[in-house]
mmJSON file of the N, C-alpha and C atoms, coordinates in Angstrom:
{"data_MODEL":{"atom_site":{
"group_PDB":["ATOM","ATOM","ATOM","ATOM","ATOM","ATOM","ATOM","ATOM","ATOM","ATOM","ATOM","ATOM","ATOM","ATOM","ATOM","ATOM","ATOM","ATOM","ATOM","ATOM","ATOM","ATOM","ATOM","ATOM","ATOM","ATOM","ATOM","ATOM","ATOM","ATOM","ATOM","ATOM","ATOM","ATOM","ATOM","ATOM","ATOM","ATOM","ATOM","ATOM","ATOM","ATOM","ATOM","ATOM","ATOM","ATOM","ATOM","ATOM","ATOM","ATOM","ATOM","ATOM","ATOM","ATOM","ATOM","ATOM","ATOM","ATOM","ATOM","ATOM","ATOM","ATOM","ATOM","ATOM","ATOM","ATOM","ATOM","ATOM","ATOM","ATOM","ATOM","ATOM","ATOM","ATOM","ATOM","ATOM","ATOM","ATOM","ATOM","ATOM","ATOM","ATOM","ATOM","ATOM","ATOM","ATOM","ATOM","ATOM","ATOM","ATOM","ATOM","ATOM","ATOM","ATOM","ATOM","ATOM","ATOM","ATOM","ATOM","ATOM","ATOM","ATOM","ATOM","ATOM","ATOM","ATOM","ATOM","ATOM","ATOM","ATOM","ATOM","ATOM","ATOM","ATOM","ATOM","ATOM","ATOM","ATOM","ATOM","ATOM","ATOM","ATOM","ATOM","ATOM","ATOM","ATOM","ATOM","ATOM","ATOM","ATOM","ATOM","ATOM","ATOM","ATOM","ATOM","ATOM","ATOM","ATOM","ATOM","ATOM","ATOM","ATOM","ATOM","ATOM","ATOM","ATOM","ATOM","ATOM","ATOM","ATOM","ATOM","ATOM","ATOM","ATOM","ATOM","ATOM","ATOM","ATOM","ATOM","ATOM","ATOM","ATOM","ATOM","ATOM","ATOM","ATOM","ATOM","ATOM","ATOM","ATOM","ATOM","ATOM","ATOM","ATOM","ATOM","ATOM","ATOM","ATOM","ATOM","ATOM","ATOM","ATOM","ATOM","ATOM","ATOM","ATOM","ATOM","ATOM","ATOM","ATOM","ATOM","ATOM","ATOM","ATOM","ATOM","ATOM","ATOM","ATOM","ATOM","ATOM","ATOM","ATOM","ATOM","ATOM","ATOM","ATOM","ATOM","ATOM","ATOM","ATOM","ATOM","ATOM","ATOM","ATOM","ATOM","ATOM","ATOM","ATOM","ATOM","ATOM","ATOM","ATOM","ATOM","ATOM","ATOM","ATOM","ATOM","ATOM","ATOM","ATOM","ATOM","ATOM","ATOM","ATOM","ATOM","ATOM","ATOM"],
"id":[1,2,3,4,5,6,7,8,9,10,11,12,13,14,15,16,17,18,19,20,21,22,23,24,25,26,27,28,29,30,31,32,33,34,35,36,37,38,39,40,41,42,43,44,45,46,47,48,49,50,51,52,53,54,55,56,57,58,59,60,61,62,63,64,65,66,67,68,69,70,71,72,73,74,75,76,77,78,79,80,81,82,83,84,85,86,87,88,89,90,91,92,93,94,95,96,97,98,99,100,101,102,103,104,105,106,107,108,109,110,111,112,113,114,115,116,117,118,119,120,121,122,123,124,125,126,127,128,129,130,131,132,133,134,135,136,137,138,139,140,141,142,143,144,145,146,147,148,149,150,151,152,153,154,155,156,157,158,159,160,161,162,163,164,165,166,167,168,169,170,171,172,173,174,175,176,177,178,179,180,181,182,183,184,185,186,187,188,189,190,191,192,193,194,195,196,197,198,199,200,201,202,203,204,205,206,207,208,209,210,211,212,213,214,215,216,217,218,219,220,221,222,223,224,225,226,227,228,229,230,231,232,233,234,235,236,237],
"type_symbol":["N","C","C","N","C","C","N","C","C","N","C","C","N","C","C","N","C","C","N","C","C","N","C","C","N","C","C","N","C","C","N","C","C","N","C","C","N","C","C","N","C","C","N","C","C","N","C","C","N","C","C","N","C","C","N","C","C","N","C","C","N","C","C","N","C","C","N","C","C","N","C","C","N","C","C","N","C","C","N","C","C","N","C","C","N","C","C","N","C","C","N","C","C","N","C","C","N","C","C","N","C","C","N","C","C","N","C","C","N","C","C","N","C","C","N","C","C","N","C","C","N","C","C","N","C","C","N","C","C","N","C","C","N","C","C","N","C","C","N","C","C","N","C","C","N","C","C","N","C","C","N","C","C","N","C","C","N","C","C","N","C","C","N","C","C","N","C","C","N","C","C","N","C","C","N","C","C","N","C","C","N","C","C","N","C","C","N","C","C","N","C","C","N","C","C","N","C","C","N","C","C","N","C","C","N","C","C","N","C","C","N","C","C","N","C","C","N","C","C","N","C","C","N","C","C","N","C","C","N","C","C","N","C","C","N","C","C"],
"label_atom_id":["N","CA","C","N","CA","C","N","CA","C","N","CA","C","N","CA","C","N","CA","C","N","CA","C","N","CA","C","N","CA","C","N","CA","C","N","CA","C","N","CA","C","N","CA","C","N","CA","C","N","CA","C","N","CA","C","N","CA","C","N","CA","C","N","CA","C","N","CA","C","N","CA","C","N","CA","C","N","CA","C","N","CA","C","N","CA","C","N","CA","C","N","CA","C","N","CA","C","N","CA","C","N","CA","C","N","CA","C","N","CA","C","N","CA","C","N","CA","C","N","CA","C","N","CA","C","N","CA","C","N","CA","C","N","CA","C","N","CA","C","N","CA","C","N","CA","C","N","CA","C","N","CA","C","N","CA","C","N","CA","C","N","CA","C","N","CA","C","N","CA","C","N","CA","C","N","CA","C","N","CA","C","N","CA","C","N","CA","C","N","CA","C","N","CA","C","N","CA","C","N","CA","C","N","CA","C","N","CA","C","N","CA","C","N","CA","C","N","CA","C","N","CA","C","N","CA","C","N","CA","C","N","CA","C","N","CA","C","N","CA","C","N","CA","C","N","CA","C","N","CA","C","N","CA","C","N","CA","C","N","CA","C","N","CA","C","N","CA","C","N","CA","C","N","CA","C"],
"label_alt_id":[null,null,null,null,null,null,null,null,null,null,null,null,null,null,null,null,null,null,null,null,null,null,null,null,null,null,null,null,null,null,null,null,null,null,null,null,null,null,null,null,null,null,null,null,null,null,null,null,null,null,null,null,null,null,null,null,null,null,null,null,null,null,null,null,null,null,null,null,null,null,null,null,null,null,null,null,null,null,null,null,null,null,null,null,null,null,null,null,null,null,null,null,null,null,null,null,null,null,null,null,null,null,null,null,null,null,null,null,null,null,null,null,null,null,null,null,null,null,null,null,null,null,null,null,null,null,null,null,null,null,null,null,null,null,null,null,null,null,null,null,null,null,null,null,null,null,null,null,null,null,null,null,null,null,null,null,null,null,null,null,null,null,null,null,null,null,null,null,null,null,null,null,null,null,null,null,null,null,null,null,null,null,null,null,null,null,null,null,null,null,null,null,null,null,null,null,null,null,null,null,null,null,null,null,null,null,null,null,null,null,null,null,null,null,null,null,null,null,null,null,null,null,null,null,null,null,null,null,null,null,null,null,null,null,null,null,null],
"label_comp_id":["UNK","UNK","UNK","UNK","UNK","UNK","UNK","UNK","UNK","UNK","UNK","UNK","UNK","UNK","UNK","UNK","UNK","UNK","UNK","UNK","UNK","UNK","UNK","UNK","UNK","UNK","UNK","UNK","UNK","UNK","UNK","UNK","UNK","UNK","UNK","UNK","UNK","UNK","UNK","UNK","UNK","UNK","UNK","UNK","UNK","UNK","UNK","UNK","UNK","UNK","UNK","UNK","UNK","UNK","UNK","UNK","UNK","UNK","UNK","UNK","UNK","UNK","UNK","UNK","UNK","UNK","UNK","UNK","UNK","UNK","UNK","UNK","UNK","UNK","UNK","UNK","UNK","UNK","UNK","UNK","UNK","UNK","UNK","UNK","UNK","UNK","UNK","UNK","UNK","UNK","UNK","UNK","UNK","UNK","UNK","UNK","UNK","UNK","UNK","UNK","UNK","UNK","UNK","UNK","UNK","UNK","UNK","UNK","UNK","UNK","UNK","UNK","UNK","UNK","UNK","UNK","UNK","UNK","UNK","UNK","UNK","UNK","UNK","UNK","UNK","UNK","UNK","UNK","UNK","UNK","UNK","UNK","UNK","UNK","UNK","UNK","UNK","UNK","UNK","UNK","UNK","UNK","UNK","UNK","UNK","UNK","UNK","UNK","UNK","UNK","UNK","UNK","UNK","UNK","UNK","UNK","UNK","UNK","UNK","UNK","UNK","UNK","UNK","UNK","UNK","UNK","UNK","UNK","UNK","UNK","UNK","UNK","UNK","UNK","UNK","UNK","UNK","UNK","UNK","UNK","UNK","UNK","UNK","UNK","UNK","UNK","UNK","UNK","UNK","UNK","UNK","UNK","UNK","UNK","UNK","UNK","UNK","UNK","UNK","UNK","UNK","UNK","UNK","UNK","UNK","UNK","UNK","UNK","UNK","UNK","UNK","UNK","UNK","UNK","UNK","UNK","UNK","UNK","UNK","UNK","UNK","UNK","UNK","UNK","UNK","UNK","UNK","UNK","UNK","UNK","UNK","UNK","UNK","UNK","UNK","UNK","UNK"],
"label_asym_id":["A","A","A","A","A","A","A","A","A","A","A","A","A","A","A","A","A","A","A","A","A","A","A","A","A","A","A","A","A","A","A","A","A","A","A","A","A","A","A","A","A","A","A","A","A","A","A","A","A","A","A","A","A","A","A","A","A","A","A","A","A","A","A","A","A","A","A","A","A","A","A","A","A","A","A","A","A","A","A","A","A","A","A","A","A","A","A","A","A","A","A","A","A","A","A","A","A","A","A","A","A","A","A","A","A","A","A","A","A","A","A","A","A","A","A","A","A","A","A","A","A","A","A","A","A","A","A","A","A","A","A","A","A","A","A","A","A","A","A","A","A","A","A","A","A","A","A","A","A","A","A","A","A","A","A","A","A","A","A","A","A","A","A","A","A","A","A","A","A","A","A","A","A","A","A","A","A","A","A","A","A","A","A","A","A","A","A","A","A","A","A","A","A","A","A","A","A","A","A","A","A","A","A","A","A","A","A","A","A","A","A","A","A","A","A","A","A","A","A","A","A","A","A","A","A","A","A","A","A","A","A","A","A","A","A","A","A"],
"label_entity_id":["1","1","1","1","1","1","1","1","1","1","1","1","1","1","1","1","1","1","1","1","1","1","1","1","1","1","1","1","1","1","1","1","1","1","1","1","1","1","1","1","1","1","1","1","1","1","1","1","1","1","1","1","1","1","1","1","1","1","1","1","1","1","1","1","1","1","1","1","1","1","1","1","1","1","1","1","1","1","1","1","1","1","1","1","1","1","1","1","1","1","1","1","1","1","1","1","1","1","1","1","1","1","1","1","1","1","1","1","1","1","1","1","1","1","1","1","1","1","1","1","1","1","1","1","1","1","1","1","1","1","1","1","1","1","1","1","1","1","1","1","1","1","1","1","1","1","1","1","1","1","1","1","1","1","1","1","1","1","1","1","1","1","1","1","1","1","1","1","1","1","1","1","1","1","1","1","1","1","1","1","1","1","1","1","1","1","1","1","1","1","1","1","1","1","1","1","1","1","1","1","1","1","1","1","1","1","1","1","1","1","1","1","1","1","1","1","1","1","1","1","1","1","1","1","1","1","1","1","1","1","1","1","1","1","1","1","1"],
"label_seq_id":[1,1,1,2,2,2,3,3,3,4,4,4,5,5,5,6,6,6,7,7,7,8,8,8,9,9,9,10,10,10,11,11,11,12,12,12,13,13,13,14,14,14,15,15,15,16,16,16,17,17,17,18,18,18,19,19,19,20,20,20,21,21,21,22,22,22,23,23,23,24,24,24,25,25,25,26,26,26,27,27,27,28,28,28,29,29,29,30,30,30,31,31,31,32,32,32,33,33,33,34,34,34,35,35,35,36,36,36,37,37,37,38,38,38,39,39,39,40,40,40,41,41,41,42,42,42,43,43,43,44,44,44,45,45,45,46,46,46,47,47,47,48,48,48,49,49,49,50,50,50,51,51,51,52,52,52,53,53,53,54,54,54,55,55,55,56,56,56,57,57,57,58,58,58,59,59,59,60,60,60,61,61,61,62,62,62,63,63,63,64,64,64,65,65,65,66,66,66,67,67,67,68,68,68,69,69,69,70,70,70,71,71,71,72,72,72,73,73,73,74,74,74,75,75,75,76,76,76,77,77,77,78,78,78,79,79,79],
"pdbx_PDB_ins_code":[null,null,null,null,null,null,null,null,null,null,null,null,null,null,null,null,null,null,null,null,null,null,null,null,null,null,null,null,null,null,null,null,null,null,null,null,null,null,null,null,null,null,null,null,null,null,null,null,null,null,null,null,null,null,null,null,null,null,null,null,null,null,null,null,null,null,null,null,null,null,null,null,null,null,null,null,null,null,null,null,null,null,null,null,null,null,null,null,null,null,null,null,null,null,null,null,null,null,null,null,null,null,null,null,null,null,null,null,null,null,null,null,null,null,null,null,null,null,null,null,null,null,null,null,null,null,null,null,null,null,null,null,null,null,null,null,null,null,null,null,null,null,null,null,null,null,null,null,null,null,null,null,null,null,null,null,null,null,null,null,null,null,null,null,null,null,null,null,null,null,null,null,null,null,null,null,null,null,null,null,null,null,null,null,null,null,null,null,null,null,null,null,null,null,null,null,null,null,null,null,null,null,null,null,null,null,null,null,null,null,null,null,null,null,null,null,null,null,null,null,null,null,null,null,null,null,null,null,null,null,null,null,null,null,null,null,null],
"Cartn_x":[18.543,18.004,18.895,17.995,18.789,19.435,20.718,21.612,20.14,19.212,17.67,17.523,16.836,15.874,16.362,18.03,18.86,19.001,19.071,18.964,17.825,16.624,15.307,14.954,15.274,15.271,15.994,17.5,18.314,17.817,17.459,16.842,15.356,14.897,13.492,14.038,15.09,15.42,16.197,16.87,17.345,16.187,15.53,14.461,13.574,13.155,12.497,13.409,14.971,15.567,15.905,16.154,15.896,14.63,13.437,12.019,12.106,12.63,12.393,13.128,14.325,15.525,15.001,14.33,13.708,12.894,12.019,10.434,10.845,12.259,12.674,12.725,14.11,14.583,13.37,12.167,11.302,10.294,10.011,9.826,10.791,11.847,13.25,13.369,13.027,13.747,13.142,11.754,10.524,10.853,11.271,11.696,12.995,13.543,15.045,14.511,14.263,14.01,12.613,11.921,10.919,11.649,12.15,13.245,14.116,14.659,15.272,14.972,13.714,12.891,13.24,14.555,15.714,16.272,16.483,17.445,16.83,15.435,14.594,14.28,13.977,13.493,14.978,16.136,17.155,17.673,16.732,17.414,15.916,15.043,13.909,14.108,14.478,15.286,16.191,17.184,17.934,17.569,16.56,15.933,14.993,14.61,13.82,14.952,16.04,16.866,17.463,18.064,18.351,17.235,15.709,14.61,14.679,15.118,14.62,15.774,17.299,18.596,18.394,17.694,18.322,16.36,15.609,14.296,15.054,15.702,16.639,17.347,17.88,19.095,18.232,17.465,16.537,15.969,15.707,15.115,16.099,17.09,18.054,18.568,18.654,18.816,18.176,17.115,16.06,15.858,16.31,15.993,17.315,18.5,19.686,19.196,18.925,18.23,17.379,16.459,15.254,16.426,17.288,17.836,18.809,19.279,20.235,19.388,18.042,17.242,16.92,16.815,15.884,17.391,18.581,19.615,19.927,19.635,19.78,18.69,17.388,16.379,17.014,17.277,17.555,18.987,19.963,21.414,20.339,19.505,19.595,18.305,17.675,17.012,17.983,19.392,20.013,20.526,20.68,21.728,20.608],
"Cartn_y":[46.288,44.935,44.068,43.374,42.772,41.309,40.71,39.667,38.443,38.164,37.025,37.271,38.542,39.046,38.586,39.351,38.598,37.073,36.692,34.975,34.569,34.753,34.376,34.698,36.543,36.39,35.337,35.339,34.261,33.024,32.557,31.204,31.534,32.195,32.299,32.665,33.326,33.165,31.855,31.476,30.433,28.903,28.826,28.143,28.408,29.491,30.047,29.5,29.689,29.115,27.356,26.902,25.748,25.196,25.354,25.235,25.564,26.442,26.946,25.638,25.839,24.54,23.499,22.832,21.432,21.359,22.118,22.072,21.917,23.269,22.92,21.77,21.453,19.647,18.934,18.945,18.175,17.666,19.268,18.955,18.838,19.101,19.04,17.517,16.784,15.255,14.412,14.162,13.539,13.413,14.822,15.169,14.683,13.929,13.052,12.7,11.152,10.776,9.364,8.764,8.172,6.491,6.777,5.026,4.861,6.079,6.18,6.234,5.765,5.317,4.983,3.568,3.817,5.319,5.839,6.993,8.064,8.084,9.199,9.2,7.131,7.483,7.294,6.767,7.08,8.533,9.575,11.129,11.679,10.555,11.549,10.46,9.508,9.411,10.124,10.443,11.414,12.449,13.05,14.449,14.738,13.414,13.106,13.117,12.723,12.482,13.708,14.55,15.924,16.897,16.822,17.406,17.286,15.775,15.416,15.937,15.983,16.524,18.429,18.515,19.604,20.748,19.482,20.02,19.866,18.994,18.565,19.663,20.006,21.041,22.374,22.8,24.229,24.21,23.321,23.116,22.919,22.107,22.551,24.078,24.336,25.846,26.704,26.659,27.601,27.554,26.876,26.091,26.877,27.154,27.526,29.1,29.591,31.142,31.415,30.595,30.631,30.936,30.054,30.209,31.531,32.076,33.219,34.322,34.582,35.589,35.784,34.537,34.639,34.899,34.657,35.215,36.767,37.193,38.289,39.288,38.899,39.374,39.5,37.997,37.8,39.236,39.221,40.533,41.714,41.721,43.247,43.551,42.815,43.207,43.192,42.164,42.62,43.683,44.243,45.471,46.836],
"Cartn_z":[-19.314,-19.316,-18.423,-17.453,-16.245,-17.267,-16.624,-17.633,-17.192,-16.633,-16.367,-18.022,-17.778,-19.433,-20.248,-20.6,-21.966,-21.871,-20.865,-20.737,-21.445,-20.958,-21.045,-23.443,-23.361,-24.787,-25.417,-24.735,-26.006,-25.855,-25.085,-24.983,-26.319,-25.602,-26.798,-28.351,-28.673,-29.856,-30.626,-29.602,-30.025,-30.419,-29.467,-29.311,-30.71,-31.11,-32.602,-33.656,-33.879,-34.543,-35.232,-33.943,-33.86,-34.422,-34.052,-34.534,-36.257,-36.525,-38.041,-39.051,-38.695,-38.843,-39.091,-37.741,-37.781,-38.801,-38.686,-39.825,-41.2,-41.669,-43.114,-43.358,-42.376,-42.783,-42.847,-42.019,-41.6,-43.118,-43.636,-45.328,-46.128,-46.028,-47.398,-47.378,-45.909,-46.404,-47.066,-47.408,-47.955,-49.38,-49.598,-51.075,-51.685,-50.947,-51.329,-52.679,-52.374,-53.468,-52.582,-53.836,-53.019,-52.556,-53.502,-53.702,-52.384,-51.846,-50.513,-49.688,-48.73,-47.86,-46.364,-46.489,-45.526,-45.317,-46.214,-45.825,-44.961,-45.889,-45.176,-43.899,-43.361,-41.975,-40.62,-41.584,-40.619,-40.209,-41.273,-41.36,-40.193,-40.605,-39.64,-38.141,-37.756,-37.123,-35.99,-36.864,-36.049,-36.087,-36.72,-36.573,-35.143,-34.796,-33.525,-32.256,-32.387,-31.202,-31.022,-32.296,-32.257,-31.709,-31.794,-31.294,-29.698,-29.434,-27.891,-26.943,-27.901,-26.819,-26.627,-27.975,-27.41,-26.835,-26.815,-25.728,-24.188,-23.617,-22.469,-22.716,-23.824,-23.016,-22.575,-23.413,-23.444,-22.178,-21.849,-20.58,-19.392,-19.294,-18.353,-18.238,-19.478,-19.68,-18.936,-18.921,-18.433,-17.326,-16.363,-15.371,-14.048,-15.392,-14.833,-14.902,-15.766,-15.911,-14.78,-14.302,-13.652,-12.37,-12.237,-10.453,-10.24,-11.555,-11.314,-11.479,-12.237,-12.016,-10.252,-9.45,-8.402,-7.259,-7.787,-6.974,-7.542,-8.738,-9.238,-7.969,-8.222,-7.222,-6.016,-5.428,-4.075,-3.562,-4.474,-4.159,-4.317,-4.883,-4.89,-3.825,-3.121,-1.91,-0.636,-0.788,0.019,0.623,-1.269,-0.679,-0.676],
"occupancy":[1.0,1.0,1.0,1.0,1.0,1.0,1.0,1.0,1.0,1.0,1.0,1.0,1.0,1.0,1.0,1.0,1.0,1.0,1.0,1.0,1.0,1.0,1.0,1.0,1.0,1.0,1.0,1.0,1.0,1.0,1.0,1.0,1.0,1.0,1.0,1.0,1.0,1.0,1.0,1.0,1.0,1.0,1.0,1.0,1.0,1.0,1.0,1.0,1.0,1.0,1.0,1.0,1.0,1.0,1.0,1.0,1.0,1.0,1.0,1.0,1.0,1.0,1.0,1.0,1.0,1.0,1.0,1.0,1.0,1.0,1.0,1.0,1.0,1.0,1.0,1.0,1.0,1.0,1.0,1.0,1.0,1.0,1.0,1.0,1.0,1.0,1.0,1.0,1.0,1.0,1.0,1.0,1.0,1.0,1.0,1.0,1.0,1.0,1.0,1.0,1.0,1.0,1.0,1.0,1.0,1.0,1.0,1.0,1.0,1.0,1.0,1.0,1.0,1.0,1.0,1.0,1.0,1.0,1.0,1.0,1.0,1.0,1.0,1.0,1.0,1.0,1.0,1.0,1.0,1.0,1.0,1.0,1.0,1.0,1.0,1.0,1.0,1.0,1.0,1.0,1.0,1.0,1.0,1.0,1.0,1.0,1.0,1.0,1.0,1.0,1.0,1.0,1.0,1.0,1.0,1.0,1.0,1.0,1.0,1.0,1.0,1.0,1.0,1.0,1.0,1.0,1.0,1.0,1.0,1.0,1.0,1.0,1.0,1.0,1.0,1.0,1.0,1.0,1.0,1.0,1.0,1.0,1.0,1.0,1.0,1.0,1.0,1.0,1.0,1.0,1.0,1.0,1.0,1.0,1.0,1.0,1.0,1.0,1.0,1.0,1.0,1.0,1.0,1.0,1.0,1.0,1.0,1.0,1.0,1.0,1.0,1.0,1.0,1.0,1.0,1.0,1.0,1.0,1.0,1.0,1.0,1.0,1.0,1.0,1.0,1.0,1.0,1.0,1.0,1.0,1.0,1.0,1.0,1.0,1.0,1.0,1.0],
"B_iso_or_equiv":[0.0,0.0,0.0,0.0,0.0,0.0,0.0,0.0,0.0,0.0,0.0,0.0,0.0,0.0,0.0,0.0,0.0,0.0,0.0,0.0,0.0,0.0,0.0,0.0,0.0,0.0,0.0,0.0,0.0,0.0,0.0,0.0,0.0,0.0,0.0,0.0,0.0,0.0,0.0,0.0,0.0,0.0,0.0,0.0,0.0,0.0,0.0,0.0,0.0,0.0,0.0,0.0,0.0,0.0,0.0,0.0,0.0,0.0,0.0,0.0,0.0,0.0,0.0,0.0,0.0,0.0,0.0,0.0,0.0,0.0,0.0,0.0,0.0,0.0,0.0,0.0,0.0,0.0,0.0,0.0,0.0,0.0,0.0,0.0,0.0,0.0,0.0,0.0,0.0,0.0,0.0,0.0,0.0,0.0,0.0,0.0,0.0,0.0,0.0,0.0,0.0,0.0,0.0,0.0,0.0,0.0,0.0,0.0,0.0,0.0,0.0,0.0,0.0,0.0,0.0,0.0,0.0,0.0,0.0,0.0,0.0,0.0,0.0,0.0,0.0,0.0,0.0,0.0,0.0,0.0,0.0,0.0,0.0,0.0,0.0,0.0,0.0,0.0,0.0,0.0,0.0,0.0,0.0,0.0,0.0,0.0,0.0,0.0,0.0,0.0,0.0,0.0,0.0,0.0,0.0,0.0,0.0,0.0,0.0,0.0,0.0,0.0,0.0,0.0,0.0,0.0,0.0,0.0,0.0,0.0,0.0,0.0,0.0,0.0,0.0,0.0,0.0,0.0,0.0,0.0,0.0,0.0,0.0,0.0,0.0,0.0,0.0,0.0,0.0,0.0,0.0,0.0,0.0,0.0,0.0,0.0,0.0,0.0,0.0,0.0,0.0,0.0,0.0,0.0,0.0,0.0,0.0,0.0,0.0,0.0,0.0,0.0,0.0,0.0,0.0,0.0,0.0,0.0,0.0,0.0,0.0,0.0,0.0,0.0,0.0,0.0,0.0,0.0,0.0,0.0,0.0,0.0,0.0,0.0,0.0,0.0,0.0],
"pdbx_formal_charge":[null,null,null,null,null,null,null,null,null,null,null,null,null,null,null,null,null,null,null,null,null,null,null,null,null,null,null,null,null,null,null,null,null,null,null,null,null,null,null,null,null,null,null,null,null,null,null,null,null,null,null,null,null,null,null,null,null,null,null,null,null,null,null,null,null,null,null,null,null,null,null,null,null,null,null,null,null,null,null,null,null,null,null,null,null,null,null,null,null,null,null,null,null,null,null,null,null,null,null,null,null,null,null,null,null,null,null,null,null,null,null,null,null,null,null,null,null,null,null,null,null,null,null,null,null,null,null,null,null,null,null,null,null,null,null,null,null,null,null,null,null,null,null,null,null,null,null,null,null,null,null,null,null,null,null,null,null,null,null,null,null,null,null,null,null,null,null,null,null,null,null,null,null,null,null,null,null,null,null,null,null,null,null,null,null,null,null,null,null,null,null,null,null,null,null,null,null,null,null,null,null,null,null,null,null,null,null,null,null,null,null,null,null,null,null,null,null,null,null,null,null,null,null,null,null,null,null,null,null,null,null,null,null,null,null,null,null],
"auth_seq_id":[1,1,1,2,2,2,3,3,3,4,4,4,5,5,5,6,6,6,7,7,7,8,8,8,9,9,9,10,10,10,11,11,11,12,12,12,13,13,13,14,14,14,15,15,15,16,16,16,17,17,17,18,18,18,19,19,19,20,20,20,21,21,21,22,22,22,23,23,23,24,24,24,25,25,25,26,26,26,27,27,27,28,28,28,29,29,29,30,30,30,31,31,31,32,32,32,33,33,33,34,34,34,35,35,35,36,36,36,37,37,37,38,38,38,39,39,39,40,40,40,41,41,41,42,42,42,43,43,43,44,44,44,45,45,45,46,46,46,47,47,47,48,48,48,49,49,49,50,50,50,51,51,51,52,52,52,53,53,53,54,54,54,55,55,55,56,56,56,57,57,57,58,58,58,59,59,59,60,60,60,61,61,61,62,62,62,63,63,63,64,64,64,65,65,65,66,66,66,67,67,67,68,68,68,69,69,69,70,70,70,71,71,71,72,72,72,73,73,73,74,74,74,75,75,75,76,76,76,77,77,77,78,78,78,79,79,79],
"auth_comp_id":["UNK","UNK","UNK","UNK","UNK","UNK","UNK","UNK","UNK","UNK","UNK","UNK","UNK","UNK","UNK","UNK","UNK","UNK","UNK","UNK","UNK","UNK","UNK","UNK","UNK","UNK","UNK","UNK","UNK","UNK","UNK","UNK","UNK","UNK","UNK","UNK","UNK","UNK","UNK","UNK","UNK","UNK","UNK","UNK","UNK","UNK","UNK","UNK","UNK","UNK","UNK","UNK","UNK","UNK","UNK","UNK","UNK","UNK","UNK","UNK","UNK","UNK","UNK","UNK","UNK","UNK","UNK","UNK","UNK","UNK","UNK","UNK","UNK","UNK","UNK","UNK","UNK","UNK","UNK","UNK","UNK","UNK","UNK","UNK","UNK","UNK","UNK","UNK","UNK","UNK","UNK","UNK","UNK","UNK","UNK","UNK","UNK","UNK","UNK","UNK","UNK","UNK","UNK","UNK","UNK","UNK","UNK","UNK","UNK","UNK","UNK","UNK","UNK","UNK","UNK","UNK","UNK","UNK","UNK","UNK","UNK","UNK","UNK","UNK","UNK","UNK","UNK","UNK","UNK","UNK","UNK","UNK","UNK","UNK","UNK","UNK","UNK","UNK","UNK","UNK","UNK","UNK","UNK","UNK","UNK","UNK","UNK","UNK","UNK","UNK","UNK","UNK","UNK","UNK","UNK","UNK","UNK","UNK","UNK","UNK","UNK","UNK","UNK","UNK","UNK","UNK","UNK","UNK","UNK","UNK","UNK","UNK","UNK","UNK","UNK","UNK","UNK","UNK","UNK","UNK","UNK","UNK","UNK","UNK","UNK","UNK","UNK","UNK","UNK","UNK","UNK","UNK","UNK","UNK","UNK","UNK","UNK","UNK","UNK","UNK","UNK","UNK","UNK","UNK","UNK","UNK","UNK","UNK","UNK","UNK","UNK","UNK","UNK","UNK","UNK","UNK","UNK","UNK","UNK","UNK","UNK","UNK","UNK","UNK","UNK","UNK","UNK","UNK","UNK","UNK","UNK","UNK","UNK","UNK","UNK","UNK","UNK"],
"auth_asym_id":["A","A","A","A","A","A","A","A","A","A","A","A","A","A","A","A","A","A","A","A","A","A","A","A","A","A","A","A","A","A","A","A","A","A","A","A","A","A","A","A","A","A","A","A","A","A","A","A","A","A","A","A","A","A","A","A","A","A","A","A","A","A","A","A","A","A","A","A","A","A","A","A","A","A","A","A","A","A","A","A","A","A","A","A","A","A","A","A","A","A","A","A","A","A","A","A","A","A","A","A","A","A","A","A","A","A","A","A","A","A","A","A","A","A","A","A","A","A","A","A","A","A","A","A","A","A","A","A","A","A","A","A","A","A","A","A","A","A","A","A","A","A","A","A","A","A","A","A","A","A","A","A","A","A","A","A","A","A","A","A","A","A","A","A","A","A","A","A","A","A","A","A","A","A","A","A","A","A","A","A","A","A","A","A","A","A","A","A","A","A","A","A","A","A","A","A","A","A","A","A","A","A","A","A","A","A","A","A","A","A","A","A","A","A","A","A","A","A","A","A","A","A","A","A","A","A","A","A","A","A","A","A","A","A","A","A","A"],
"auth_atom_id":["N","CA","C","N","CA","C","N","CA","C","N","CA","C","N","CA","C","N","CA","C","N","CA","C","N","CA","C","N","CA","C","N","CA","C","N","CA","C","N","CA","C","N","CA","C","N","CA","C","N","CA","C","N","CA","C","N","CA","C","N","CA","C","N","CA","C","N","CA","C","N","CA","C","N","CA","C","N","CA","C","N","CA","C","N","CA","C","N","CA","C","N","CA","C","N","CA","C","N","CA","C","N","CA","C","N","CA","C","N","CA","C","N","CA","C","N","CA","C","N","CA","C","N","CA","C","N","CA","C","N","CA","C","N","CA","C","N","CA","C","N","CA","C","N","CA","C","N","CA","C","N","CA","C","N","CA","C","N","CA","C","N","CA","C","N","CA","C","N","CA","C","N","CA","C","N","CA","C","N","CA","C","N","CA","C","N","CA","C","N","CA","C","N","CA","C","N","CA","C","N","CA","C","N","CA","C","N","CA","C","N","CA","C","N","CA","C","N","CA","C","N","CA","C","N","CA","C","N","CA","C","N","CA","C","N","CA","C","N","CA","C","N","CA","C","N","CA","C","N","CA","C","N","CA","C","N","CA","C","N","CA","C","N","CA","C","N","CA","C","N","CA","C","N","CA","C"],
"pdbx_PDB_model_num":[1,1,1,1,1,1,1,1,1,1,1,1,1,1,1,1,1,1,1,1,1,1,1,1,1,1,1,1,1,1,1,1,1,1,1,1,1,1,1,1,1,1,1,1,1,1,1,1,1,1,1,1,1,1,1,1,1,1,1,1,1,1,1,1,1,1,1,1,1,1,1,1,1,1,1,1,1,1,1,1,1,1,1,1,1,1,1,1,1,1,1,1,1,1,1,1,1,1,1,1,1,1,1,1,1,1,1,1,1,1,1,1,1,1,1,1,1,1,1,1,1,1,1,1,1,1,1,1,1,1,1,1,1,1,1,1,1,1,1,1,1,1,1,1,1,1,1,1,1,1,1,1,1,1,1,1,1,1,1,1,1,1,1,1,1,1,1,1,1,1,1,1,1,1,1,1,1,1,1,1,1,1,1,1,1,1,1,1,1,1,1,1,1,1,1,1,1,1,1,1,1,1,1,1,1,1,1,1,1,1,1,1,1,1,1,1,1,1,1,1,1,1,1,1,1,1,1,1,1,1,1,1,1,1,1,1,1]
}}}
C-alpha cells in the first residue's frame, strides 16, 4: 500500500471517528438537564466551532495527501 492510500484511509478513519463522537455528544447534551438551557447551547455552541475547525483541517489535510500522491505518481514515472 502506497504511503497516498494510508493517507487517504487514515484520513477516512479518522473522519468516521470524529462523526461518531460529534453525534454522541450531539444527543448526550439535550439530556443535561432541561433547566440548563444556557449550558446546553454554549456546549452546542462549541460543538459547532469544533465541527467547523476541524472540517478546515480534514480538508487542508487532504489537500496535502492529494499533492504527495501526485508527486508519489510524478517519481515513479521518472524513474
Amino acid at each position: 500500500m502506497s504511503t497516498a492510500s494510508m493517507s487517504f484511509r487514515w484520513l477516512d478513519v479518522l473522519e468516521h471517528e470524529f462523526d461518531k463522537a460529534y453525534v454522541e455528544l450531539d444527543v448526550i447534551i439535550p439530556e443535561i438537564d432541561c433547566d440548563e438551557t444556557e449550558l446546553i447551547e454554549n456546549a452546542k455552541d462549541r460543538l459547532a466551532a469544533l465541527s467547523s475547525s476541524f472540517a478546515q483541517l480534514i480538508h487542508k489535510a487532504q489537500t496535502i495527501f492529494e499533492n504527495n500522491a501526485k508527486l508519489e505518481v510524478s517519481n515513479l514515472t521518472r524513474t
